[in-house]
C-alpha positions in Angstrom: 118.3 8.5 -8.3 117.3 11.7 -8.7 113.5 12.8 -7.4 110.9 15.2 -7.7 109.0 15.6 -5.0 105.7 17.3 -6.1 104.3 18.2 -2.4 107.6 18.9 -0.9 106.1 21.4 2.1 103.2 18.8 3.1 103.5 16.4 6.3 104.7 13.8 3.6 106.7 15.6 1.3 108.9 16.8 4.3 109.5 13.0 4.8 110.3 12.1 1.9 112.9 14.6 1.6 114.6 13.8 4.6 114.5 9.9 3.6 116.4 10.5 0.3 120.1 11.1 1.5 119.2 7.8 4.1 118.7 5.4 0.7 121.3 7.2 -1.0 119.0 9.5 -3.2 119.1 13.1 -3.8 116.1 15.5 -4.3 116.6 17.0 -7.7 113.7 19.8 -6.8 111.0 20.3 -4.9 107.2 21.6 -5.9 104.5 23.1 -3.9 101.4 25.4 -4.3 103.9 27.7 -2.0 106.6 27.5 -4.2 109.0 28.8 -5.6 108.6 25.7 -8.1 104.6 25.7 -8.6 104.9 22.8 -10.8 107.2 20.4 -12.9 107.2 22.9 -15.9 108.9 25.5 -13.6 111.8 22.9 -13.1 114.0 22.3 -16.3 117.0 20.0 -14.5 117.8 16.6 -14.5 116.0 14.2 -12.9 114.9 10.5 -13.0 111.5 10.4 -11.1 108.6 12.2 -9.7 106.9 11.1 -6.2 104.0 13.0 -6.0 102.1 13.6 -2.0 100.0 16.6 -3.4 96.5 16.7 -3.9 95.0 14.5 -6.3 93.5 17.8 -8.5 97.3 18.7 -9.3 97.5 14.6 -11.0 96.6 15.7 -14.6 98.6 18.3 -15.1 101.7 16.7 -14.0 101.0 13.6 -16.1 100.6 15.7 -18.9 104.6 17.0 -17.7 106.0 13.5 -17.3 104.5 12.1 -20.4 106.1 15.2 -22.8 109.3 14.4 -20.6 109.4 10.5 -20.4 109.9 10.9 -16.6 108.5 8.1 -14.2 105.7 8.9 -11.6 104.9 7.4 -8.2 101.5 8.6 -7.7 101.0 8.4 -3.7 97.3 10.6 -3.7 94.1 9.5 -3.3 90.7 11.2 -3.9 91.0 11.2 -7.4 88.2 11.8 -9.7 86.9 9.4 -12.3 88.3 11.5 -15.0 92.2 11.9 -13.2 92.0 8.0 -12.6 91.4 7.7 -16.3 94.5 10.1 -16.9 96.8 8.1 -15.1 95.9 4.8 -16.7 96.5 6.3 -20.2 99.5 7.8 -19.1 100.7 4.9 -17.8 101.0 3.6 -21.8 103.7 5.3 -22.1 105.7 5.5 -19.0 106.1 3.7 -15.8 103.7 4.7 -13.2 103.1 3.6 -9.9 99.9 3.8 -8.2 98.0 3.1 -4.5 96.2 4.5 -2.3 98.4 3.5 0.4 102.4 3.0 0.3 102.7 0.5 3.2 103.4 -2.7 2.2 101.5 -3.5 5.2 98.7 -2.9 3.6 99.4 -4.5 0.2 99.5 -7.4 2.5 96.3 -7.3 4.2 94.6 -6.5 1.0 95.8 -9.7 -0.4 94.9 -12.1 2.8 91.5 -10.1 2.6 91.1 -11.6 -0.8 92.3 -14.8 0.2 89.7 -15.0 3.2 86.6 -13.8 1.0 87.5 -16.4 -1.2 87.5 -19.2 1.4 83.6 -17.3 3.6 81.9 -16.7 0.0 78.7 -16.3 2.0 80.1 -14.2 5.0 79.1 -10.7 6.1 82.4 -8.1 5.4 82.7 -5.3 7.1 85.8 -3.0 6.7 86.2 0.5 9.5 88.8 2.8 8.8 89.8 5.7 10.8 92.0 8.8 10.4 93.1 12.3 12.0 90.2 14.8 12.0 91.9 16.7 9.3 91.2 13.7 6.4 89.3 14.8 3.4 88.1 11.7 1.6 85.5 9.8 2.5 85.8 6.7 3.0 89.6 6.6 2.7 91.4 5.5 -0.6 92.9 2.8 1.6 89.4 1.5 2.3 88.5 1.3 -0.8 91.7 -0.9 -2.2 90.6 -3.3 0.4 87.3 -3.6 -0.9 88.4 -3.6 -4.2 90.3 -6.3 -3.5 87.3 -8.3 -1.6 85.2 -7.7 -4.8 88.5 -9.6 -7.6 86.6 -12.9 -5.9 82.8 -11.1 -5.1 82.7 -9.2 -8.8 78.7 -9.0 -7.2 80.2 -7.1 -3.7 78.3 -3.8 -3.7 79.5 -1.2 -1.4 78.0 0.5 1.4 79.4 3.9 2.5 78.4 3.8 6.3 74.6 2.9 7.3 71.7 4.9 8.1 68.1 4.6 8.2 67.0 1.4 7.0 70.9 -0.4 7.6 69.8 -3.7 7.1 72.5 -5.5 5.1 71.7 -7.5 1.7 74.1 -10.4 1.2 76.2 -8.9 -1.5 77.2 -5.7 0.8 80.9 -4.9 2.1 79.9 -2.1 4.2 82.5 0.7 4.7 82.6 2.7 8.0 84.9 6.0 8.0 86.1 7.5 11.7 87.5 10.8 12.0 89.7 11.2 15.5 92.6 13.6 16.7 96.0 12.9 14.9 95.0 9.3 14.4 97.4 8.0 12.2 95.7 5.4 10.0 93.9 1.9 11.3 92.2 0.1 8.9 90.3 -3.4 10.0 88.1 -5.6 8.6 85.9 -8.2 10.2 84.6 -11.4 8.1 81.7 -12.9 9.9 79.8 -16.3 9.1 77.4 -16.5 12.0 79.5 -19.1 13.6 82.7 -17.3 13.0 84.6 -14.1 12.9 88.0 -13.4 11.4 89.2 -10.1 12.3 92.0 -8.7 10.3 94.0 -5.2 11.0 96.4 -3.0 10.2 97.6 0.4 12.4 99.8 2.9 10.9 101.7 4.0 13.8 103.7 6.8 12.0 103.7 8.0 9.0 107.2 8.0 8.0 106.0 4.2 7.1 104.4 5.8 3.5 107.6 7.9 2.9 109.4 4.9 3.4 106.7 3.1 0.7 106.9 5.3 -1.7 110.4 5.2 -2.2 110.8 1.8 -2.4 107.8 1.8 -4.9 110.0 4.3 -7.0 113.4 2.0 -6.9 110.9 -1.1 -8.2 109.5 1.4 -10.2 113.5 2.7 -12.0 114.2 0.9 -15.6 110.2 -0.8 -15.7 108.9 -0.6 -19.1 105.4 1.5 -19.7 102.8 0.7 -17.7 101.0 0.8 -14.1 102.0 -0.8 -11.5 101.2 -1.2 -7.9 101.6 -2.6 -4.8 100.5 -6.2 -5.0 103.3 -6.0 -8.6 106.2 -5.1 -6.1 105.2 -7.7 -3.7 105.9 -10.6 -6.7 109.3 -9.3 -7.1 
């Protein structure tokens, strides 16, 4: 295939780029806020995808791009606003688009067995810590919060708690969500599932990051000759 890489100077965009040739891809252009291509409109060419590792403020107007030119998007931001997550669920009625807040399939995986284990403690205490470098904007992490989401398909009652301070004591419906911030920490997300007799513990560590490169384009080959619509990791996983 052919990809745009919206983001092509960041940490992630630089791996994605040097992934391509590897998986027999080729980068049809490259966008960044340092150009010389400041966004899809500036590119004219061929292409047959768009893997975006921007920021999640530049998510509108490059829907608004793929929509008038039928191109597919892997959308691998996070941070979005209420108003940009509604943009990509109405693009994503008419063209393929894949969303998550986090491209490891390691993840996907641990959301699901999260699920599973909610399902089977319906009275336990969840807790879920994530931690990132010190550079991280979002708060808690977009990762976090697909795991929680997850947790709440069999709590639809899970409320959640963004860290805990003054009066912390827990209700029965809280997942509470704790955010570190440390060095070049990578990304560890963990969450413990407590009964008072019991605790299950699970965990994931990102040990480098070349792991979301390698997610993203393997969201984008599922993601080739799929009819309008979203998708996201937990469709990929079923094939």
């Amino acid at each position: 295939m052919q990809i745009i890489v919206q983001g092509i100077t960041g940490h992630m965009g630089r791996k994605i780029a040097e992934l391509l040739p590897q998986k027999g891809h080729t980068l049809a252009a490259g966008i960044s806020v340092e150009g010389p291509l400041f966004s899809l409109a500036d590119y004219q060419g061929e292409a047959d995808m768009v893997v975006d590792f921007s920021h999640h403020s530049a998510t509108i107007p490059l829907l608004t791009e793929c929509r008038a030119r039928k191109l597919p998007a892997v959308i691998a931001t996070t941070g979005h606003t209420p108003e940009e997550r509604a943009a990509i669920e109405e693009a994503a009625q008419e063209i393929p688009i894949f969303f998550s807040y986090n491209m490891s399939l390691g993840i996907a995986l641990l959301a699901r067995l999260a699920k599973e284990t909610a399902k089977w403690f319906p009275d336990a205490d969840i807790e879920i810590v994530e931690a990132h470098h010190n550079r991280k904007l979002d708060v808690p992490s977009g990762t976090a919060l697909l795991l929680a989401d997850a947790i709440r398909e069999v709590r639809p009652e899970a409320e959640y708690v963004i860290g805990r301070h003054e009066n912390g004591r827990r209700k029965p419906q809280d997942i509470g969500i704790h955010s570190l911030r440390l060095g070049n920490e990578v990304g560890t997300h963990e969450i413990l599932v407590t009964t008072g007799t019991q605790t299950i513990t699970l965990k994931h560590e990102a040990e480098d990051r070349t792991l979301f490169a390698e997610g993203a384009l393997t969201a984008a080959e599922f993601l080739a000759g799929k009819p309008a619509g979203l998708y996201t990791m937990q469709d990929m996983m079923k094939g």
